[in-house]
N, C-alpha and C positions, 0 to 999 in steps of 0.2 A: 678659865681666866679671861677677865675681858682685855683686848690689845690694849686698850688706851692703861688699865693699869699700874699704878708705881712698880709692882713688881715686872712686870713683862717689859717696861721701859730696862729696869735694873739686868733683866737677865738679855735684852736685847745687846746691850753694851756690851755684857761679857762674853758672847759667842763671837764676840768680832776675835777676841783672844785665840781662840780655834781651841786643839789640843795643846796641855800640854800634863805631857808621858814624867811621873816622877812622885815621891811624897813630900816632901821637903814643904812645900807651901801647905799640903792638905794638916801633914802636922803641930807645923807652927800656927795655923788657923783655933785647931780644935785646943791648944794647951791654953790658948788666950780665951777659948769659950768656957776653959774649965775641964779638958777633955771628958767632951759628952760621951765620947765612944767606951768608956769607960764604965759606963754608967745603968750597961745591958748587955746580956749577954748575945752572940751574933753567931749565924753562922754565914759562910762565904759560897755564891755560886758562882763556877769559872768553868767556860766553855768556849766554841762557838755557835752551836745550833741547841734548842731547847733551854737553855738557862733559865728564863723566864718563865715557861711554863713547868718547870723544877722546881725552882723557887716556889709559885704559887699554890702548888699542890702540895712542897711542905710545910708551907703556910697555913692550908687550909685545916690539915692533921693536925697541929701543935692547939688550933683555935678549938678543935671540933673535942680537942683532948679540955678545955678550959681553963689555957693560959692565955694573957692578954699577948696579944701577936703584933710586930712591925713588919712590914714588908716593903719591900724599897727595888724596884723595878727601874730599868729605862732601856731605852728612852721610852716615851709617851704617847700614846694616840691623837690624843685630843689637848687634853688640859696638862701643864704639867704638875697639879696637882697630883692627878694619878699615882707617880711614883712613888710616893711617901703615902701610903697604908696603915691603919691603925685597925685592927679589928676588923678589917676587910675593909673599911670605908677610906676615900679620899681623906686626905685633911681639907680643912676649909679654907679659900681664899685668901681669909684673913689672916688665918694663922698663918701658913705659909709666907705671905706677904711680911709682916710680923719678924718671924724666924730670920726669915732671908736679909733682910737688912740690916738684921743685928748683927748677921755672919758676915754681910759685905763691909760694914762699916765696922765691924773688928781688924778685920784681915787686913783692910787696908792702913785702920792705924798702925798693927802691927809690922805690914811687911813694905808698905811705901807703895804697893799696886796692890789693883784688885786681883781675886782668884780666878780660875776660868769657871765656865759657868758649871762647867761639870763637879770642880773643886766646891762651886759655893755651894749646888743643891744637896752634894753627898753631905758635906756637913750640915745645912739644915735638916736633912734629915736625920741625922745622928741627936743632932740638939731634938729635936723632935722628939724621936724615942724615947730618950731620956728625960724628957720635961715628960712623957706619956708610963710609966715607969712600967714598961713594955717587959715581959718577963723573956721574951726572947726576940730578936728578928733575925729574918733571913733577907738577907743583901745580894741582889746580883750583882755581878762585878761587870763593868763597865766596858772597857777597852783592854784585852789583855786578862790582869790580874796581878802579876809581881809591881808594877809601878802605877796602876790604878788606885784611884781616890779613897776606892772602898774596902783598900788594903791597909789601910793605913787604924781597921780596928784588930782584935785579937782577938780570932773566932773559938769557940769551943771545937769546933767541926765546918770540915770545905768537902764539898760535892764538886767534879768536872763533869761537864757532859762530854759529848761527842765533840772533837777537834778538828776542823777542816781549813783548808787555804783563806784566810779572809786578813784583811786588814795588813796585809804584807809589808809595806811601809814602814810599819811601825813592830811589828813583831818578826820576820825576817821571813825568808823565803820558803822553809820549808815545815813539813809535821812539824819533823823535831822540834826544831827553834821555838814555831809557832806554842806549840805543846808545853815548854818549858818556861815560857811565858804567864802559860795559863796557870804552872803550880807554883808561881810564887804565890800563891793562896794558904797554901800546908803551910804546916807550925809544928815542931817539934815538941813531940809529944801525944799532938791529939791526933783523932782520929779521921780520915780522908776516906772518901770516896771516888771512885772515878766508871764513868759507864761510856767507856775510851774500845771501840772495837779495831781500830788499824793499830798494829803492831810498834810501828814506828812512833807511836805518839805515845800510845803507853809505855813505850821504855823508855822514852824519855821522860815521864813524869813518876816511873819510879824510881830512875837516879835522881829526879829531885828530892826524892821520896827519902832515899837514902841518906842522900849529903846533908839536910835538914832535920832527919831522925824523922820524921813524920810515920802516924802509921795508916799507908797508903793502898787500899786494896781494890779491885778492877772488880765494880760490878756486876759483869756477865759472867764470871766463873762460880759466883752464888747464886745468883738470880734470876727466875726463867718463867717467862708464862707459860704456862702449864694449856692454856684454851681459851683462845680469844672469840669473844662472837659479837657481831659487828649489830649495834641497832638502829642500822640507819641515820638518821640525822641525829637522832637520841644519841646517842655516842658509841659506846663500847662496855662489854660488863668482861672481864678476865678475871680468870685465875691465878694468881701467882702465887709464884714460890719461891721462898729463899732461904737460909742454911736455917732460920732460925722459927718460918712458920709459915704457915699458907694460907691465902687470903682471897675472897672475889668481891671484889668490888666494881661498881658501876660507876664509869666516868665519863662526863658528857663534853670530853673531848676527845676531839674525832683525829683519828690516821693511825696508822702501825706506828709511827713515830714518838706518838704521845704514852704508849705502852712501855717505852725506854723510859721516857722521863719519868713516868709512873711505879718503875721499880727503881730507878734510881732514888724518887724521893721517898719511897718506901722503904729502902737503905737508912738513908738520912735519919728516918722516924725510928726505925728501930737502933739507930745505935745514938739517938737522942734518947731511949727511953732506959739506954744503959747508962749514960752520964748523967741520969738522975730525974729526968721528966717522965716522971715514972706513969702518972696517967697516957702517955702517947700510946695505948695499946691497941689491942686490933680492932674494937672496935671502934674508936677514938680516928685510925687507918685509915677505915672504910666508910665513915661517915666524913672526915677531911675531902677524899677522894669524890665521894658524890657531888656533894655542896660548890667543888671545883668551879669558876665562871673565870675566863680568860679572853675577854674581848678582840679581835682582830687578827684570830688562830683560827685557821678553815673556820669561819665567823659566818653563819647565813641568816642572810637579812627578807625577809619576803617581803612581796613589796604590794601595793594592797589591787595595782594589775595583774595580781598571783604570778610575778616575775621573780628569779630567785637571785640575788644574788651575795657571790659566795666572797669573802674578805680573809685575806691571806699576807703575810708581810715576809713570804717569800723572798730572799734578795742575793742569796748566795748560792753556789751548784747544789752542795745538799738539800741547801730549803726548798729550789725549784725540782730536784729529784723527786723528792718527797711530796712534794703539793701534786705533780704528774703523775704520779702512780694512783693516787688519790683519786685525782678526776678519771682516769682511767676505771677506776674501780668502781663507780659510784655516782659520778655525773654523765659521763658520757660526751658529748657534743655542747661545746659552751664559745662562750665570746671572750676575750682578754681584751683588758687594760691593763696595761701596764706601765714602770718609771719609777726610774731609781734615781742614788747619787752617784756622784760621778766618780767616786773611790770604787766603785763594785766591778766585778771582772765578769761584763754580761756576756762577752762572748762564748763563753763556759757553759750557757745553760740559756740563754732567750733564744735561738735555735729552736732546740728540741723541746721547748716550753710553748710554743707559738707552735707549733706544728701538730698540736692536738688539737688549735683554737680554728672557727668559721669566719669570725672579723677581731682585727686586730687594729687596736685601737693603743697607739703610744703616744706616753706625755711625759710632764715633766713635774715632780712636787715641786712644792712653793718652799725652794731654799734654795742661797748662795750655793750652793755646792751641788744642787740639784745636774744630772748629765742631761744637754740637747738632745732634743728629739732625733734631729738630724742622725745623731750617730749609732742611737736605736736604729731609726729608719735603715744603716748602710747595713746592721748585720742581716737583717731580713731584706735585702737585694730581691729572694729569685720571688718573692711574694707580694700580692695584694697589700697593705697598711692602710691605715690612716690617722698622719701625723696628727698631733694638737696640743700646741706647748703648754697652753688654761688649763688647768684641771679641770676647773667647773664643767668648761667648756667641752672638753675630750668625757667628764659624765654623758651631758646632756648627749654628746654624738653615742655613745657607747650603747644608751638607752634606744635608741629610733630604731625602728625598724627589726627589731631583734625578738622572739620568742625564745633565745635558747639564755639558760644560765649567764650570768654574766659574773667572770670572774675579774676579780681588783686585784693584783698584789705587784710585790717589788716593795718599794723602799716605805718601813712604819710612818713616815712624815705622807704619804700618797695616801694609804689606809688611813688615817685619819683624818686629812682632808675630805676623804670621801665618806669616813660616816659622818663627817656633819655634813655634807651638801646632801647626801642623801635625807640626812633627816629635815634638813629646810624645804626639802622638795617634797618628801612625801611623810614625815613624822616618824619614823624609824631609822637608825635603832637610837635607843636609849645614851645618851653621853653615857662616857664609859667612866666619867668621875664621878654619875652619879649612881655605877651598878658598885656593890661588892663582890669583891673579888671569892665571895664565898655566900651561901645561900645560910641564912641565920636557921632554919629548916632543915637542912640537913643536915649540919654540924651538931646541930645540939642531941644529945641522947633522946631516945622516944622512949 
């Protein structure tokens, strides 16, 4: 989307609104559009690490089965097109544009203000689906989950991923809380997933489980790779196993972590194919599973100095756990960039994230809420840095002089920033509004 835009003007305005945590506005929006959410059936992902690559890989089964698929993702890389998916492609500018201010200019007849931005795009995206007559989507859930925008449809089926400290402000101090936040997803009646391994978070989301009637069951106590074998940059081919069948498939997303998402959303698919999507079978699975493209997840970009480097949106202790073991495993000796928001709790993890790295180069994304370098700079004290609040600018440094890997991650708004400067400077990688989130080739039966 280009800045100048009506729509990026429209959605400029509404992020001055910040959050705001509740449904009350998201459902009086969508009853004046007609309630679009209505109009398709949904399922719910509520976490806080992996959601989005949960979401997409049961996206990609449902497609690869030949149902027409929505997918609703954020935030965004690049364009905020990206999040609203139809068949694996972006929507187009137009339409988005379009949508969006029929949504804004409802809401505000109806409610006397505008929505926040987050309220207007989940409802265009709902209106979407629905004008697209989508036979299913799968929706990440936002902030949370019990007062999120994208709570506000009625899923057939809610998936949690793994629950960690993040967004505290808003969801409360600890597992628990945080936890019980994330299952106002459930619905009484249907069926719940959750692939929750700290003890404290899943009991508390199976008294949600409870209190709700929901039927809520912990996907590591059915579901286990059986053998994982790693192929390099190619991704990962496993075996899995779960109560109900066993399965190997190859997915060319990379880390032990994405092996969780990959039976979680292989959960998903098989008790979607009890609630009646009955083509979702195994090899419907296994071909969703391959077709997988997830731009800006251990992402490697080569660069045509046959320099590598590797895009991560790493931002909380587990995603930086996670990313460290990885490079650890598999890269060896690399360079960091890195820069967050100022909400993130980096003293928890840019420490021991930086101390596997040769130069360390911190910045700052291009948003109001982005954190000073400065105060990167104070946790890394007993060490070399080198600050540089420009993104662009902290690339161009990051690049000089350097032969080893060079890794990007911290906050999605940095990661995107930087594949497009990378791609102005040297034609890679591909905008990620204009890749599918699924490889039309692999999805379809041979």
């Amino acid at each position: 989307m280009s800045p100048e835009s009506s729509s990026a003007t429209v959605l400029k305005r509404l992020e001055q609104d910040g959050v705001r945590l509740g449904l009350e506005t998201t459902h009086q929006v969508l009853r004046s559009l007609g309630s679009p959410e209505s109009g398709f059936a949904s399922v719910l992902v509520a976490g806080t690490n992996g959601k989005g690559s949960t979401a997409v890989q049961l996206a990609s089964m449902v497609a690869a089965a030949g149902y027409r698929t929505g997918l609703y993702t954020s935030p965004h890389l690049e364009d905020v097109t990206e999040r609203i998916r139809v068949d694996g492609a972006a929507i187009s500018e137009s339409q988005f544009e379009e949508t969006l201010g029929r949504v804004v200019e409802e809401a505000e007849r109806t409610l006397g203000h505008p929505p926040t931005y987050f309220e207007a795009v989940t409802a265009t995206a709902f209106s979407i689906f629905a004008e697209s007559a989508v036979d299913l989507a799968i929706l990440e859930v936002g902030l949370g989950g019990r007062l999120d925008a994208t709570n506000a449809c009625e899923p057939v089926m809610s998936l949690i991923t793994e629950i960690g400290l993040e967004h505290r402000q808003y969801l409360g101090e600890s597992l628990s809380s945080i936890a019980r936040e994330k299952a106002g997803v459930l619905r009484k009646g249907c069926p719940a997933w959750a692939w929750v391994e700290r003890d404290e978070a899943w009991e508390a989301i199976r008294a949600v489980g409870r209190q709700v009637g929901a039927e809520v069951r912990r996907g590591p106590d059915v579901a286990r790779p059986v053998e994982v074998t790693q192929l390099g940059w190619e991704g990962q081919e496993v075996q899995m196993e779960t109560a109900r069948d066993v399965y190997r498939v190859r997915t060319p997303l990379l880390g032990l972590h994405q092996v969780k998402n990959l039976a979680l959303a292989i959960l998903g698919a098989e008790e979607l194919r009890e609630l009646g999507w009955d083509r979702v079978d195994r090899g419907a699975i296994e071909r969703g599973v391959r077709g997988t493209r997830w731009p800006g997840r251990l992402e490697r970009v080569e660069l045509p100095d046959g320099r590598s480097v590797i895009l991560d949106v790493a931002h909380n202790a587990d995603g930086a756990a996670t990313l460290s073991r990885f490079l650890d495993d598999t890269v060896g000796r690399f360079d960091l960039l890195f820069g967050v928001l100022e909400d993130k709790e980096v003293s928890a993890f840019l420490p021991s994230l930086a101390q596997g790295a040769g130069r360390v180069i911190l910045t700052s994304p291009t948003s109001r809420r982005s954190m000073a370098v400065d105060r990167l700079v104070a946790l890394l004290s007993e060490r070399t840095v080198m600050p540089e609040a420009d993104p662009v600018a902290a690339l161009h440094l990051a690049l000089e002089d350097g032969g080893d890997p060079l890794v990007i991650c911290g906050s999605v708004y940095l990661v995107g920033e930087m594949r497009t400067a990378l791609r102005q400077r040297f034609g890679v990688p591909q905008p990620a509004s204009e890749q599918s989130c699924w490889s039309e080739r692999a999805v379809s039966p041979s």
